[in-house]
C-alpha positions as CSV (number, residue, x, y, z in Angstrom):
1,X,102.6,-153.2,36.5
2,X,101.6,-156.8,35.4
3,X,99.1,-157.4,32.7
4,X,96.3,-158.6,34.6
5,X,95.8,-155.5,36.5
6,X,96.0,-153.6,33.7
7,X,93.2,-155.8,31.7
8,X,91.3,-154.8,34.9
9,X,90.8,-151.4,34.5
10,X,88.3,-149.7,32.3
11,X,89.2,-147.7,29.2
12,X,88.9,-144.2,31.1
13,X,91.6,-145.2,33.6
14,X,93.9,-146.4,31.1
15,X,93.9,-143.6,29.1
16,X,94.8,-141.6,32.5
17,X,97.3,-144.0,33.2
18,X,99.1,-143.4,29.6
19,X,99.2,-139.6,30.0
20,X,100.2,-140.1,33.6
21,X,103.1,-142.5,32.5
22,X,104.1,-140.0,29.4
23,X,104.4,-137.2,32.0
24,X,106.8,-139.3,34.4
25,X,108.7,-140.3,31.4
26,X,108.8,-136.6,30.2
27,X,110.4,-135.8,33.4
28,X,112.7,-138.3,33.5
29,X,114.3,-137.4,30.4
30,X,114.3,-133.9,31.2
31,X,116.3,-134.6,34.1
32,X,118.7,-136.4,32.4
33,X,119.5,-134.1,29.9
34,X,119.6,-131.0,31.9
35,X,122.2,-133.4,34.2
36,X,120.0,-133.1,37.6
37,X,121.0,-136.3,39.2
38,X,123.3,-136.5,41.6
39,X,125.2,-139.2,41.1
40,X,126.1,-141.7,38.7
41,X,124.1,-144.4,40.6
42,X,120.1,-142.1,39.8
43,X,120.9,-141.7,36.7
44,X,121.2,-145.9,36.3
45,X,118.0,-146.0,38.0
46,X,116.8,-143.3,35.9
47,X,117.6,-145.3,33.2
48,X,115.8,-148.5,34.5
49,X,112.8,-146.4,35.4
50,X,112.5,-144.9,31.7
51,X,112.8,-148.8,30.0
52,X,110.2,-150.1,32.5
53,X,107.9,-146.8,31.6
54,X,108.2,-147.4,27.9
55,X,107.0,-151.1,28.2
56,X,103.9,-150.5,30.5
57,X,103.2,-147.7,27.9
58,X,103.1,-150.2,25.6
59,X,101.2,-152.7,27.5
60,X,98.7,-150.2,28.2
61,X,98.2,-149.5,24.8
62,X,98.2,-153.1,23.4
63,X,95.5,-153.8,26.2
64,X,93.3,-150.5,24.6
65,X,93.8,-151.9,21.2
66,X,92.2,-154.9,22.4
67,X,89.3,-153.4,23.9
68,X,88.9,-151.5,21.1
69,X,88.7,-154.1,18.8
70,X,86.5,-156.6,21.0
């Protein structure tokens, strides 16, 4: 998700988006670790999805910080 459409939102929907996000992530990981993926080719992408996850997490959160502070 780029920036821009993230600084579009208001502060209710990005806080829905972050637990939303941290769920996906949850289940991600719990996949992983409990070895549900078939092959070695989803877990790569699991791996790829988690990273990209993390960071709109983050942007999400820089973006509330912001609003918070403006």
């Amino acid at each position: 998700m780029k920036i821009e459409e993230i600084r579009e939102k208001t502060v209710q929907e990005l806080n829905e988006m972050v637990v939303d996000f941290k769920k996906q992530l949850f289940d991600l990981r719990f996949k992983k670790f409990t070895n549900k993926f078939e092959n070695a080719a989803d877990l790569g992408r699991a791996n790829s999805q988690m990273k990209e996850l993390r960071k709109t997490i983050a942007r999400v959160k820089t973006v509330l910080k912001q609003k918070e502070l403006a």
